[in-house]
C-alpha positions, 0 to 999 in steps of 0.5 A: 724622783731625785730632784724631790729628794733634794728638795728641788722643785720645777719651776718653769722651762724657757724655750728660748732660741732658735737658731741658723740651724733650726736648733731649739735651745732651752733652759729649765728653771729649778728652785732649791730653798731660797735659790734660783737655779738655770740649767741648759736643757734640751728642749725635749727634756725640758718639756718632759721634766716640766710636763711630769712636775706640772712646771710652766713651759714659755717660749719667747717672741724670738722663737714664736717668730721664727718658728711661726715663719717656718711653719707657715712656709711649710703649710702654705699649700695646705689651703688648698684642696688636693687636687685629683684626677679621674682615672 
């Protein structure tokens, strides 16, 4: 793709916040000769672009917290088994 052709490889893609409005922020990591560069990404494309260079995805303790909270909520009841009735 383009960024071979540049000479930039994928470093690793940073999912790092998410915020009040339940909105994943990230940013991928690109090496291009000696230098480092960090461009905002969406989360989706960032895992994307990492997937298909075989570059790391991290996601920081912040995002794993709050994330991990949400999800909780939304499988408390799934512990249970469904109840049916006989009809």
């Amino acid at each position: 793709g383009c960024l071979h052709h540049l000479g930039v490889t994928v470093e690793r893609v940073v999912v790092h916040t998410l915020d009040e409005q339940g909105v994943y922020l990230a940013h991928v990591r690109l090496r291009a000769a000696d230098r480092t560069i960090i461009v905002d990404t969406r989360p989706s494309d960032g895992l994307v672009l990492a997937a298909l260079r075989g570059a790391s995805i991290y996601v920081t303790g912040q995002v794993l917290e709050r994330g991990g909270q949400d999800l909780h909520e939304a499988l408390a009841g799934l512990d249970d088994p469904p109840t049916t009735e006989a009809a």
